[in-house]
C-alpha positions as CSV (number, residue, x, y, z in Angstrom):
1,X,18.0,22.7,-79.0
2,X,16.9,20.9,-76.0
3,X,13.3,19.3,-77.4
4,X,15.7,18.7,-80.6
5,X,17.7,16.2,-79.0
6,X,14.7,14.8,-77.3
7,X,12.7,13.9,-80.2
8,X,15.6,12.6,-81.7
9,X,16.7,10.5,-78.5
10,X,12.7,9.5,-78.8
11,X,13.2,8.2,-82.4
12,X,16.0,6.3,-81.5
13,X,14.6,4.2,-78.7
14,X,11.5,4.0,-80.7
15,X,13.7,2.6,-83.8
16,X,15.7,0.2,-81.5
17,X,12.5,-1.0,-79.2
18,X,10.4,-1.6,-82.7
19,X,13.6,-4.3,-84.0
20,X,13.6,-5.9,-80.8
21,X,10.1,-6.9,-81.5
22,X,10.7,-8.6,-85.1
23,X,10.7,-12.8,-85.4
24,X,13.6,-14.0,-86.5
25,X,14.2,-17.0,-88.5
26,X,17.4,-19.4,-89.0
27,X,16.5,-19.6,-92.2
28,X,16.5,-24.2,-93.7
29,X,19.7,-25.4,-92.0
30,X,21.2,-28.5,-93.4
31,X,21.3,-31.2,-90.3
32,X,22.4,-34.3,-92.0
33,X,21.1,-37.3,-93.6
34,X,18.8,-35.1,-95.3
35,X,17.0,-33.3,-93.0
36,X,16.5,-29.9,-92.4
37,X,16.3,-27.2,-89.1
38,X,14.2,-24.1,-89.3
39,X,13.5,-22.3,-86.0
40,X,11.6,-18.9,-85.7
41,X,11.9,-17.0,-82.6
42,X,10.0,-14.2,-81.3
43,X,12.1,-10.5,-80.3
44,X,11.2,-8.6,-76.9
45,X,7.8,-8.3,-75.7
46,X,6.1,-11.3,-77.1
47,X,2.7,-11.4,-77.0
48,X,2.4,-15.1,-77.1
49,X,0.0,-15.1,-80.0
50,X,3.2,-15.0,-82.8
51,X,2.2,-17.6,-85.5
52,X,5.7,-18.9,-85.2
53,X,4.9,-22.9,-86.2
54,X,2.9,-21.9,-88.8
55,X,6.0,-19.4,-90.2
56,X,8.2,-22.3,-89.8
57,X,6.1,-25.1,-91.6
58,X,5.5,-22.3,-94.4
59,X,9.2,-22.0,-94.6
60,X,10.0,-25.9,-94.6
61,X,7.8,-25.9,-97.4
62,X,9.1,-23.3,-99.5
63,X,12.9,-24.8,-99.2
64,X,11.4,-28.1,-100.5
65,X,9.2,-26.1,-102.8
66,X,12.4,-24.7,-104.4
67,X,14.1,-28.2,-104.3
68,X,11.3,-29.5,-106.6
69,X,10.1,-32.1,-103.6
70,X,8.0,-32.9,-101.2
71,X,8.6,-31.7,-97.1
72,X,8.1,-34.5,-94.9
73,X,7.5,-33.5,-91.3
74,X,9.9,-35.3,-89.0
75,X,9.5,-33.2,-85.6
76,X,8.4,-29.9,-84.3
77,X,8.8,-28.4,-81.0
78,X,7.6,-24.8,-79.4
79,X,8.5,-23.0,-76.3
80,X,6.1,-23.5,-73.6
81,X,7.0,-20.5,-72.0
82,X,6.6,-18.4,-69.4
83,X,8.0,-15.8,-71.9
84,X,10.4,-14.2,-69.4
85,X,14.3,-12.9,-69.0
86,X,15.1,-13.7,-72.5
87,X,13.0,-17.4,-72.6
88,X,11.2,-15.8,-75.8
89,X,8.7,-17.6,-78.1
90,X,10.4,-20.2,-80.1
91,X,9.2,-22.8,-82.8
92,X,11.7,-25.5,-84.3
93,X,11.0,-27.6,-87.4
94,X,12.8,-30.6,-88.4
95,X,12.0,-32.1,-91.9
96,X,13.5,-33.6,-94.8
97,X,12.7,-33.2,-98.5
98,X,11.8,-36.1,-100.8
């Protein structure tokens, strides 16, 4: 019973450490005047090494992709780190679609 509920408390701490890892994006966000927002953002324990600009250009280009237009790049920004107490990777987009 005992090594039962340990390798189930295992593959639950496993479960909720390997989501805390995943990049999450915002997904285009509308800002006004025709621009967009996407920002990805890496989960606990970054490495530092997440492609998250890249992700986030690929994605700006999709949504105008979809819109039948062309994505012109008005800013980006990423984290510089140090990747500590919740300051995680981050990488912002801002473009419009034409």
């Amino acid at each position: 019973m005992f090594s039962r509920l340990l390798a189930l408390s295992f593959c639950g701490t496993s479960i909720l450490l390997a989501s805390g890892c995943a990049t999450t994006s915002t997904g285009a966000m509308p800002a006004g005047n025709g621009t967009y927002v996407v920002s990805r953002q890496a989960g606990a324990f970054p490495s530092g090494r997440e492609p998250l600009l890249a992700e986030a250009l690929t994605e700006a280009n999709l949504t105008c992709y979809n819109l039948k237009k062309q994505m012109k790049l008005t800013s980006t920004t990423e984290n510089p780190g140090p990747y500590i107490l919740g300051n995680y990777p981050k990488a912002t987009v801002i473009f419009a679609c034409e």
